[in-house]
Every structure is written in structure tokens, then in C-alpha cells.
C-alpha positions in Angstrom: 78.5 156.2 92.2 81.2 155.0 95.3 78.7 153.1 97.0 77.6 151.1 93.6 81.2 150.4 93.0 81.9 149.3 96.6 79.1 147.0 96.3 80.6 145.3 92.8 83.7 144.7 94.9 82.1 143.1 98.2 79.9 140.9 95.3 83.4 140.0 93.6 85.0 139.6 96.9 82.2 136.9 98.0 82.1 135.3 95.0 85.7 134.5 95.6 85.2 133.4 98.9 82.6 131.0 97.6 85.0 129.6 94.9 87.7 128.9 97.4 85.0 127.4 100.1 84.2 125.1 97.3 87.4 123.7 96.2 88.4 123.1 100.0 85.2 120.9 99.7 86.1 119.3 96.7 90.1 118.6 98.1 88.5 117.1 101.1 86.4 115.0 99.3 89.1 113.5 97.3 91.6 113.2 100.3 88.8 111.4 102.2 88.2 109.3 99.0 92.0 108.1 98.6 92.7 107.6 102.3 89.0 105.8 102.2 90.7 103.4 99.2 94.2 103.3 100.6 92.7 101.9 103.6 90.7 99.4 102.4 93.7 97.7 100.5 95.9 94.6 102.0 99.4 95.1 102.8 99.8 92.6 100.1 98.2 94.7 97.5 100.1 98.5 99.0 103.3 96.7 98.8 102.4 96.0 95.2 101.8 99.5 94.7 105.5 100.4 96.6 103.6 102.1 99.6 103.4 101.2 103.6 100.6 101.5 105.8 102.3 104.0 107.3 102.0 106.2 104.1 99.1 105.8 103.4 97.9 109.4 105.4 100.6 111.3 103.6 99.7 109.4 99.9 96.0 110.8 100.1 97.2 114.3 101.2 99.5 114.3 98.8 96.9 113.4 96.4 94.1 115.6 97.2 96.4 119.0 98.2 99.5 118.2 96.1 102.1 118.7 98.7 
């Protein structure tokens, strides 16, 4: 009965793994998306928006990691 048990938990355990390998995927996707954006806009159109292209880098962490 131990080793069935200690098998449900390594099962759990990778599961979890899996879950937090995939939403450091997905952050990084949207982090590469925003800065992707950010990048692409005129300094006409970021000082619209109240940013610098010096923020931009901080903006799209911010975005994808909440920080």
C-alpha cells in the first residue's frame, strides 16, 4: 500500500510541475507579445499612452508577471 501511495504523490507532484511549466510559457508569451507591441509604437503614439521608450521593457514585465 506505501509504494501505491508514493506513486499518487510523485503523479500529483508532476502534474504540478507541468501546470507551473505551462504558465511560465504562457507569461512569456504575453511579455514577448506586449514588449513585441510596445515596440512597434511611435514615440508619438507611447507619449500618448504616458510611457517612454525607456519603459517600455518594465511595462511588458509588468504586464505579463505583475510586478
Amino acid at each position: 500500500m506505501a509504494l501505491v501511495q508514493d506513486i499518487r504523490v510523485s503523479e500529483n507532484g508532476l502534474s504540478a510541475v507541468m501546470t507551473k511549466v505551462s504558465e511560465a510559457f504562457a507569461r512569456r508569451k504575453v511579455y514577448r507579445q506586449t514588449l513585441g507591441e510596445l515596440r512597434s509604437l511611435s514615440a508619438r503614439e507611447l507619449d500618448d499612452l504616458g510611457l517612454h521608450a525607456s519603459m517600455i521593457t518594465r511595462v511588458a514585465y509588468e504586464a505579463a508577471y505583475g510586478k
